[in-house]
Structures are given as structure tokens and as C-alpha cells.
C-alpha positions as CSV (number, residue, x, y, z in Angstrom):
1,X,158.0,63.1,-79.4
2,X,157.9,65.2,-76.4
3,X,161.6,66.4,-76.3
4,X,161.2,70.4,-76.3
5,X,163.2,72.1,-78.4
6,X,165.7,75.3,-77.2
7,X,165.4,78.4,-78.7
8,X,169.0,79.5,-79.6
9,X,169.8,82.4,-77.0
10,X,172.7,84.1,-79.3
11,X,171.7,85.4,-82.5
12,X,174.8,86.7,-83.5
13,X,176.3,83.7,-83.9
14,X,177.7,83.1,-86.8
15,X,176.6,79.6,-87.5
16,X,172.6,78.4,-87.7
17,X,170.3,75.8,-86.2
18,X,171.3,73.8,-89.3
19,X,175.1,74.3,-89.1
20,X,175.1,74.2,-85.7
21,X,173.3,70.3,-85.9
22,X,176.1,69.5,-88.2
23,X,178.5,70.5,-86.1
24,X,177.8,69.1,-83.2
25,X,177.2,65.6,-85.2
26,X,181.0,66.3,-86.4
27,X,181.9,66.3,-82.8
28,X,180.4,63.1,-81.8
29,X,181.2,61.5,-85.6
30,X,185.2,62.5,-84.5
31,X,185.0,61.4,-80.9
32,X,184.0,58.1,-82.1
33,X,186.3,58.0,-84.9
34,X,189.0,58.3,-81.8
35,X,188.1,56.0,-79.5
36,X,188.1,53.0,-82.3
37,X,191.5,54.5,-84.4
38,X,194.0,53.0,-81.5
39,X,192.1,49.4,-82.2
40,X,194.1,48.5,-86.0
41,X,197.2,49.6,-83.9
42,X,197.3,47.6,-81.4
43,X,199.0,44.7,-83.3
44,X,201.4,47.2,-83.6
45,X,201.9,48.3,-80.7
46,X,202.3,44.2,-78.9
47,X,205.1,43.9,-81.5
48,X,206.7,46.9,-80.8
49,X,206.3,46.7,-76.8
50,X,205.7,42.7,-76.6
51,X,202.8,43.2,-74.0
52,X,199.8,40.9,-73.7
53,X,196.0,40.5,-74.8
54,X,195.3,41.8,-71.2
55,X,196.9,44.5,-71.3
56,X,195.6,45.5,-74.7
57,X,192.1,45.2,-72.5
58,X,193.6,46.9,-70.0
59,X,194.2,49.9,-72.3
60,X,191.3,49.7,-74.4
61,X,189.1,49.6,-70.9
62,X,191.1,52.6,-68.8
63,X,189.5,54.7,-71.9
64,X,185.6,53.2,-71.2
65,X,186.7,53.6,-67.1
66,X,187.6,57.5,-67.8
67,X,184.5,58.1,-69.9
68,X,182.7,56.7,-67.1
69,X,183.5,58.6,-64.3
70,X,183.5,62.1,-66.6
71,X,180.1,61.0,-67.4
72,X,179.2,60.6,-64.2
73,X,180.6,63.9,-62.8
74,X,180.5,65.9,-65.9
75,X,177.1,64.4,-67.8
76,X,175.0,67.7,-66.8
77,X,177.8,70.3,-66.6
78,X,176.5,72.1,-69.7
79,X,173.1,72.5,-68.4
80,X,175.1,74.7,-65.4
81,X,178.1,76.4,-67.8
82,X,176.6,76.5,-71.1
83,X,177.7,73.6,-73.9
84,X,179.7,76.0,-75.6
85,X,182.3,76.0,-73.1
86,X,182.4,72.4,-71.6
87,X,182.2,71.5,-75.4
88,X,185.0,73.6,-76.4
89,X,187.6,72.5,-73.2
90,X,186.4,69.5,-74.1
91,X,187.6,69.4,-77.9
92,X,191.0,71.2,-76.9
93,X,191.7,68.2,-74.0
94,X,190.9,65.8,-76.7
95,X,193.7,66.9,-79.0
96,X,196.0,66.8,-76.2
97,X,195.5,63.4,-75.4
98,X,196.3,62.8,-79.3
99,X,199.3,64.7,-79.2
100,X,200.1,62.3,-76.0
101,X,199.2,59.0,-78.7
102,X,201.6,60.4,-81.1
103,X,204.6,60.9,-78.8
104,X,204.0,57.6,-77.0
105,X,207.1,55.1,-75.6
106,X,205.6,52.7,-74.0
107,X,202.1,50.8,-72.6
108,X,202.4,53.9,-69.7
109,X,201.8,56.4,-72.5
110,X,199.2,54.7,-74.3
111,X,196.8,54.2,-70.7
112,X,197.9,58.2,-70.1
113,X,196.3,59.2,-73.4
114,X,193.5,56.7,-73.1
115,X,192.4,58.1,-69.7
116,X,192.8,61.7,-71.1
117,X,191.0,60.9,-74.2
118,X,188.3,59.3,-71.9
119,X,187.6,62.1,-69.5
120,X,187.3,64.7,-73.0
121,X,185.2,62.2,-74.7
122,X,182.6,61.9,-71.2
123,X,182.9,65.6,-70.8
124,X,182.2,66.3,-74.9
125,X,179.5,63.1,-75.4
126,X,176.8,64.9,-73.1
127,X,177.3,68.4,-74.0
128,X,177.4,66.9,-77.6
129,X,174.2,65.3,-77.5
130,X,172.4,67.1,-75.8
131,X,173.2,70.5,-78.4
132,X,171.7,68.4,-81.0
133,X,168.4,67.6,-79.5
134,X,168.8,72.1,-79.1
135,X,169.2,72.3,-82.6
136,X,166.7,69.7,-83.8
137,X,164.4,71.7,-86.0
138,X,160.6,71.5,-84.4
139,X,159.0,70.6,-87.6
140,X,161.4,67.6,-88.1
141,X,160.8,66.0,-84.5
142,X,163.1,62.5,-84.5
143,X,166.3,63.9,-86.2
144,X,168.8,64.0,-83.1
145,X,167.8,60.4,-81.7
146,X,168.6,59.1,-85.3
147,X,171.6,61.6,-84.9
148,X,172.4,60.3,-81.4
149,X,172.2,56.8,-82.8
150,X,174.0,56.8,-86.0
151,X,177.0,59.2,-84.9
152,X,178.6,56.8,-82.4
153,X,178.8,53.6,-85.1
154,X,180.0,56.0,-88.1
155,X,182.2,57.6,-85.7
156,X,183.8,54.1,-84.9
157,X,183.8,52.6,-88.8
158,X,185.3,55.9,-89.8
159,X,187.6,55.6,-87.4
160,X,188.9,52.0,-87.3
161,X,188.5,52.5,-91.4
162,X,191.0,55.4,-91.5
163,X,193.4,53.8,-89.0
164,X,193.5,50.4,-90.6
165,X,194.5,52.6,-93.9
166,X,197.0,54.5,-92.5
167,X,198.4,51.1,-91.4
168,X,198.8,49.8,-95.0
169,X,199.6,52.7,-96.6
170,X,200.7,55.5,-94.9
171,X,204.4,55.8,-92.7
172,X,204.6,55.9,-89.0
173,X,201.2,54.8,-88.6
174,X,201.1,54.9,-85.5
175,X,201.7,58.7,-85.6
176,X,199.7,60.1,-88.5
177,X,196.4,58.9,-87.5
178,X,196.4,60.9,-84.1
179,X,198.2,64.0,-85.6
180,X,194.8,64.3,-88.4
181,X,192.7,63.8,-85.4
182,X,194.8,66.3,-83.0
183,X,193.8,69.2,-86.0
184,X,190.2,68.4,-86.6
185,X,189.5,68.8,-82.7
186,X,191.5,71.8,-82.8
187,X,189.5,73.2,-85.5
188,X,186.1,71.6,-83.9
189,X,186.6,73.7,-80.5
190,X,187.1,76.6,-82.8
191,X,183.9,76.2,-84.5
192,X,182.2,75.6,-81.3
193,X,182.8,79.4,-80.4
194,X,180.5,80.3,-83.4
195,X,177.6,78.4,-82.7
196,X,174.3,79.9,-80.6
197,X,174.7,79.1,-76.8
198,X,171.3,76.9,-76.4
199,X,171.5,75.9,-73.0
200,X,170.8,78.8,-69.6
201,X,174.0,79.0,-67.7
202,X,172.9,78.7,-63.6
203,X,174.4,78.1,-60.3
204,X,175.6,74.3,-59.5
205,X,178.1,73.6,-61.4
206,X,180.2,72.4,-58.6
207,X,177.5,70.7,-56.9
208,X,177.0,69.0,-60.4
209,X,180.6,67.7,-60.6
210,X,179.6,65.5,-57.3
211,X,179.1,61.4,-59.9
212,X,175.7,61.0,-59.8
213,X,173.3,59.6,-62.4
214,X,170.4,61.8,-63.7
215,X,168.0,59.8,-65.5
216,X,164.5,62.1,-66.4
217,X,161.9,60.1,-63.9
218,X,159.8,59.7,-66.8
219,X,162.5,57.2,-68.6
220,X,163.6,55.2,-66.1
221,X,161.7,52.5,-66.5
222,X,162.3,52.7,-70.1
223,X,166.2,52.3,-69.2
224,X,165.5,49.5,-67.1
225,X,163.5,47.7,-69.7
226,X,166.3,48.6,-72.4
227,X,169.1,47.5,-70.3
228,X,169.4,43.6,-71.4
229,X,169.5,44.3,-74.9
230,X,172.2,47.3,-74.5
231,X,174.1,45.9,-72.1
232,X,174.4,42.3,-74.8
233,X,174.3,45.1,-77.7
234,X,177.7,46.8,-76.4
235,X,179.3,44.2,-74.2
236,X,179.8,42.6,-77.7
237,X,181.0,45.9,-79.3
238,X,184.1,46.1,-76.8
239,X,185.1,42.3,-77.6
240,X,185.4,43.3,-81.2
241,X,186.9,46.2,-80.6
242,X,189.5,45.0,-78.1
243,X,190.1,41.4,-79.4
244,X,188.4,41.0,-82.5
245,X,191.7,41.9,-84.0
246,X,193.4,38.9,-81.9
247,X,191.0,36.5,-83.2
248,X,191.3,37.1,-86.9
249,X,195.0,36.7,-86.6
250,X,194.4,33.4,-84.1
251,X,192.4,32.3,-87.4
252,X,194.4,33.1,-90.4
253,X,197.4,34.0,-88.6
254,X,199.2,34.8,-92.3
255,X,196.7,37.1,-93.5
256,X,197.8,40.8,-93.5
257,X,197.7,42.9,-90.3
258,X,194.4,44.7,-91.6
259,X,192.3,41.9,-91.7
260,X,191.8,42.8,-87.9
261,X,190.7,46.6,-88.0
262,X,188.6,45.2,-90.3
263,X,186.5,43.0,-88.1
264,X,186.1,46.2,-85.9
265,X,185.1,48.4,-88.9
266,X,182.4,45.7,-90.4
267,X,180.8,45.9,-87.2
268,X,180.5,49.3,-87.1
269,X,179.2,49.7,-90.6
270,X,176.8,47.3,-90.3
271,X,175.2,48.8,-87.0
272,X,175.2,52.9,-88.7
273,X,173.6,51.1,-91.9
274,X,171.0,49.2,-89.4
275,X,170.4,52.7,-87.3
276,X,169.3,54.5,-90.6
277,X,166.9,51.3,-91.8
278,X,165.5,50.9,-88.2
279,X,164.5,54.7,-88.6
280,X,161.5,53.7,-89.8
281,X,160.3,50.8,-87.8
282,X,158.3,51.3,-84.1
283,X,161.1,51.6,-81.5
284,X,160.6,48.7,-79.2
285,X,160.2,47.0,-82.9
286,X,163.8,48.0,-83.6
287,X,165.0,46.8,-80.7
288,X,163.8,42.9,-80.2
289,X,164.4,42.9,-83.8
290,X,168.3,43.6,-82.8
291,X,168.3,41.6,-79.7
292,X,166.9,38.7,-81.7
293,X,170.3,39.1,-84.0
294,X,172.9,39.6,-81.6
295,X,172.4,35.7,-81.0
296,X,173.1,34.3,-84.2
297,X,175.7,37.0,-84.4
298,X,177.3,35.5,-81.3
299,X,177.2,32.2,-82.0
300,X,179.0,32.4,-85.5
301,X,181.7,34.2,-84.0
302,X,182.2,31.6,-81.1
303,X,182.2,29.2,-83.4
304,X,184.6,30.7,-85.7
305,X,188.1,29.9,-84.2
306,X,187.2,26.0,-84.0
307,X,186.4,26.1,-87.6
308,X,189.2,28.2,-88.3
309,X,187.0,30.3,-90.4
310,X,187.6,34.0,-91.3
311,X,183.8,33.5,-93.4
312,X,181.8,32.7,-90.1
313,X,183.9,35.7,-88.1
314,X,182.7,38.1,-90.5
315,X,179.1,37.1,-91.4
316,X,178.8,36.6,-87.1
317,X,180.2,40.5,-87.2
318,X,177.8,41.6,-89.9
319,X,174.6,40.2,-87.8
320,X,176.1,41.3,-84.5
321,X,176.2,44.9,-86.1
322,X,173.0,44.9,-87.5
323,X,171.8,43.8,-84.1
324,X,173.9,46.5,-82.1
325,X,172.6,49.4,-84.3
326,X,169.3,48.3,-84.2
327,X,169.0,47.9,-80.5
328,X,171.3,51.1,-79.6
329,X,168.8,53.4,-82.0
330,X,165.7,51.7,-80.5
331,X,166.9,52.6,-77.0
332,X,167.8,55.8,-77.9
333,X,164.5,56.3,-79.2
334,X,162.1,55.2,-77.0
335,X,164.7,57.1,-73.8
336,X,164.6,60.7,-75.6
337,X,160.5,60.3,-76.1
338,X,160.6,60.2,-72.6
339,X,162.8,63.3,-71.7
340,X,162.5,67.2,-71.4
341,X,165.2,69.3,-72.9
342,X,166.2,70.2,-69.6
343,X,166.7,66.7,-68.4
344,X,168.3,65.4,-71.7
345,X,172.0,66.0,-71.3
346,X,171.9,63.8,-67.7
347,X,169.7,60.9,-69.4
348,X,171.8,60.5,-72.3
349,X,175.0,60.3,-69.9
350,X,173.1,58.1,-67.9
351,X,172.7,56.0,-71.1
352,X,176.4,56.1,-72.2
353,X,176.9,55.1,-68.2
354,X,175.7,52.3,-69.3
355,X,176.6,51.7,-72.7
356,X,180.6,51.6,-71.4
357,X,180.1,49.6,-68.6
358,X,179.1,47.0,-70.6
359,X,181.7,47.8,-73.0
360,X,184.2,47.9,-70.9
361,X,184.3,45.5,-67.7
362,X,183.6,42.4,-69.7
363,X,186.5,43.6,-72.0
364,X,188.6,43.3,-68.8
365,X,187.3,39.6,-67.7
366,X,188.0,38.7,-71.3
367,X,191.2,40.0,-71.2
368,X,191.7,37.7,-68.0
369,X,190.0,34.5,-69.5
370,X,192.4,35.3,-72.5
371,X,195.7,35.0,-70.6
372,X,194.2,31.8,-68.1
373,X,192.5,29.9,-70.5
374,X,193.5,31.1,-74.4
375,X,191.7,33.4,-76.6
376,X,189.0,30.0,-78.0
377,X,187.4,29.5,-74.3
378,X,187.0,33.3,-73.6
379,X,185.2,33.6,-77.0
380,X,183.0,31.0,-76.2
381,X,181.9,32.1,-72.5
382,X,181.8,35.9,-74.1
383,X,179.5,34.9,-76.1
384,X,177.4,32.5,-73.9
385,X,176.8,35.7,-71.7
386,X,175.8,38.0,-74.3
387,X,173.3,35.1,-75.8
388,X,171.7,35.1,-72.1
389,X,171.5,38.9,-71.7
390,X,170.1,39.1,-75.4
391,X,167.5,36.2,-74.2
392,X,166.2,37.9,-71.5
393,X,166.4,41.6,-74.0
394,X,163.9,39.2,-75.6
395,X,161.9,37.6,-72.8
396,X,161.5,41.3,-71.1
397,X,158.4,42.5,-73.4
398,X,157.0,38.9,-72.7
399,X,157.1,39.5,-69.4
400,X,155.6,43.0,-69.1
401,X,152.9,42.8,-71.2
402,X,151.2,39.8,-69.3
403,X,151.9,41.8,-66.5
404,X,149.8,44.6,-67.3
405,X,147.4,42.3,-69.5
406,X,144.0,42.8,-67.6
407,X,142.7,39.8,-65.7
């Protein structure tokens, strides 16, 4: 792998290269854990407010919007100020936008936190990553791609997990989950301030702030070539994080509330299982492998609400995870063994550029197909689209290898 590794700068700080990793894994692991919590609420929320599956998109997607454009102003900011800083105003905007979540009134208050929670989480996610690829130890190359892989999935089944929980169990559900979170980013930006400073703070940081996307030249075919199987890979993760819940109830509209978290949740343990088991199989291996499930996945899930089956949403789920993991990790893999430390905190931004695009606008359309045409027909074209883009994921490596096959 040809990622350098940074030497720490600040010995003095309290916490280690090991520590440190952990840390900044605990950041992205939370982060996650955020951005999916508001999903097993949302049922919650449309009986409290009585708003529609669009604007649940509409919600869910000003988050992925936010994220964007922070990534795309903010992606190599820590390169200029240091990560400890950006990481740290980060964390601290982060638990305001939960403190925001757990005072809101209304559908206003909910976009308000989401955009806030957004622009932390873009800010955080490249500072983030880019620390553990810092902290990677030199003789156990491979550790922060796995890291960078697996943290975003946990993140999101620990989340949805603990929010679907809280719902059962716990009172004013809606209010708990985002005061634990509110303290653990509190006590994360805290932590940041022990931790070496990796990166070597220069001039630009306002020229940096101009949205641009800084993809190392030596992986940008690699993104290209990757870029079916993502985009199919996530556009499917913000369907079952925005409506999966909708479609369990559509199915089995008398089974308990929780049954929809947990569609969200399945998804997202079954991808961190399939990033750890991919670990050991070629990249580009990894990732046809996924893009090769995502269509099964898809087309038990399409076919779920005319068979009314809860069974064939969640087996669909469980091979739409494994496929998402898989793919994500073997991205992530073959991107970082194409970049310099120096160019890693723009790359990976680039990458989650992309990642919540495809998350997020064909949440929207769904949204839209949902309110014209019922939730059955935007399943079914959803999932048409993702089995073309997962088709072509598949065709791609075809395609370039007879290309460069000498004649």
C-alpha cells in the first residue's frame, strides 16, 4: 500500500498512535450512529406532525445535501488548520444540532438539525479519516481502509439499533437518543485535544473553503471505475434508510413500530460483517463480488410488497448489505492504494461526495414517486435503477480488460 504514514508532530500528547486510531474510529463509529438514530423515529415523528413520505425524504436528504456541500468546502481543511481543530469544532457543532433534535416542534426543527448535523458530519468525516490513515501503524499497512470501511456501517447499525431500543423501551424517545449522543460528542471533542496533531498546519485555508473536489490524480481513474457499484451500493442504502421503515409497515401494517428500524439496522450489520470478511479477498474481488449481490438483493425487496412478505424484505436486506459492505470496502481499498497522505483527506471527501449523492437525490425522487404513484411502483423503479447501475459495476472490468488486452 503506498499511503505514507504521518509521524505524530506532538509528543506530549497524552494519547498514542494506538489510542489516537481508536479515537478517531469512535468519532466516525458516533457520526454514523447519528445520521441513522433519526430513521426508527420517523414513524414517530409522521404521527406526531402528520407529514408525508416526502417530506420524510426531504428531511432525511437536507442531512446528505449539508454533508455535501461541507465536504465539498471543508474535505481538505485539516490538511490547512490541523485535524485537531476542524475535528474538535466539528464534534462541539455536532452536539448542537442534537440538542436542536431534542427540543424539536415541528418538521422546521427536524431539517434545522439535519442541515447542522450535516455540515459537522462533512466537516468531522474528512478530518476523521484522514487522522486514521495518520495513525495507522507502518508495520500493519491496511488497518485504516478496513477502518474507513467498517466504521460508517457499524456506525449506522449501532445507531438505528440503539434508536429502535429506545423506541420500545425507553420514555420520550424521541428525546433520549439525541441527549446520549449530544454527551459522547461532547466528550469526543474533549478527547480530541489530547491526541498528537498529525497533519502541518499551512496557508489556504480560506482558499480551501472555495467547493471543489480533490481527488489524488493517481486515483481517479480508480473512482471512475468504482463509481457504478458505489453509486448502486449506496443509492440503495438511503431507500432503506429513508423508507425501508414505510415499507415494513406497508407490509405487515400491525406489526410493532420497530420492525422498521430494523430493516435499516439488518442492512447495516450485514454490510460491517461483509467489510471485515472481504478483508481478506483482492479488492476489485470484493467489489464485483458485492455488485453481483446488490441484484438479488434488489429484486427480493421489489418484490416484497406484492407478496406482502416481511421474509423476502429481510433476506433482500441481508444480501443488499452484504453487497453494500463488500463494494464500499473494495472501493475504499483500491482508492487509498492510490493516495499520498497528503492527498488523503480530499480523496476520501471526494469519495463520500459521492457516496451521498447517491444516497441522497434518489431518496428525494423516491420520495416524489412515493406521493404520485404509492410506495409499490417507487420500489420497483428504485430498484430497476440500482440493478442497471449494479450491471454496468459488473460489465466495467469486462470492458477494461479487453481494452487493454494486447492485440
Amino acid at each position: 500500500m503506498s499511503v505514507a504514514t504521518a509521524t505524530p508532530s506532538r509528543p506530549r500528547a497524552l494519547l498514542r498512535r494506538g489510542g489516537s486510531f481508536a479515537l478517531q474510529a469512535s468519532v466516525l463509529i458516533g457520526l454514523l450512529a447519528a445520521s441513522s438514530a433519526p430513521t426508527p423515529l420517523y414513524a414517530l415523528y409522521q404521527a406526531e406532525w402528520h407529514f408525508s413520505a416526502l417530506t420524510v425524504t426531504v428531511v432525511f436528504s437536507a442531512y446528505a445535501l449539508a454533508l455535501l456541500v461541507a465536504l465539498l468546502a471543508a474535505g481538505t481543511l485539516s490538511d490547512h488548520l490541523g485535524r485537531r481543530p476542524v475535528l474538535a469544532g466539528a464534534l462541539l457543532a455536532e452536539a448542537a444540532s442534537m440538542a436542536i433534535f431534542a427540543t424539536a416542534h415541528g418538521v422546521a426543527d427536524l431539517i434545522t438539525a439535519r442541515v447542522v448535523q450535516g455540515l459537522a458530519t462533512g466537516a468531522a468525516s474528512g478530518a476523521a479519516g484522514a487522522a486514521l490513515l495518520d495513525f495507522e501503524h507502518p508495520h500493519r499497512p491496511g488497518r485504516a481502509a478496513l477502518a474507513n470501511s467498517v466504521t460508517p456501517v457499524s456506525g449506522m447499525a449501532a445507531g438505528v439499533l440503539a434508536s429502535t431500543a429506545l423506541v420500545q423501551f425507553a420514555p420520550a424517545p424521541i428525546r433520549t437518543v439525541y441527549l446520549i449522543l449530544l454527551v459522547l460528542f461532547t466528550a469526543q471533542a474533549a478527547a480530541v485535544a489530547l491526541t498528537p496533531e498529525t497533519a502541518h498546519p499551512h496557508p489556504g485555508a480560506w482558499h480551501s473553503l472555495r467547493p471543489s473536489i480533490a481527488i489524488a490524480p493517481s486515483a481517479r481513474r480508480t473512482m471512475l471505475l468504482t463509481a457504478p457499484g458505489v453509486i448502486a451500493a449506496w443509492a440503495l442504502g438511503g431507500f432503506y434508510s429513508s423508507l425501508g421503515p414505510s415499507l415494513a409497515r406497508t407490509i405487515a401494517p400491525l406489526t410493532p413500530r420497530a420492525v422498521g428500524g430494523l430493516v435499516f439496522f439488518t442492512l447495516s450489520f450485514a454490510a460491517a460483517l461483509a467489510v471485515l470478511a472481504a478483508r481478506s479477498l483482492p479488492a476489485s474481488t470484493a467489489s464485483i463480488a458485492g455488485s453481483a449481490l446488490l441484484i438479488p438483493g434488489a429484486l427480493l425487496t421489489l418484490s416484497s410488497p406484492y407478496e406482502h412478505s416481511l421474509l423476502a424484505l429481510f433476506a433482500g436486506t441481508v444480501l443488499a448489505g452484504v453487497g453494500f459492505g463488500s463494494v464500499t470496502q473494495g472501493a475504499l481499498r483500491r482508492l487509498l492504494s492510490r493516495t499520498q497522505a497528503d492527498e488523503s483527506a480530499g480523496t476520501l471527501a471526494a469519495y463520500y461526495v459521492l457516496s451521498y449523492l447517491a444516497m441522497s437525490i434518489p431518496a428525494i425522487l423516491a420520495g416524489v414517486l412515493t406521493n404520485r404513484y404509492g410506495l409499490t411502483t417507487a420500489v420497483s423503479l428504485y430498484g430497476a435503477t440500482v440493478i442497471l447501475l449494479a450491471l454496468a459495476a459488473l460489465a466495467i472490468p469486462l470492458l477494461t480488460r479487453h481494452h487493454t488486452a494486447p492485440r
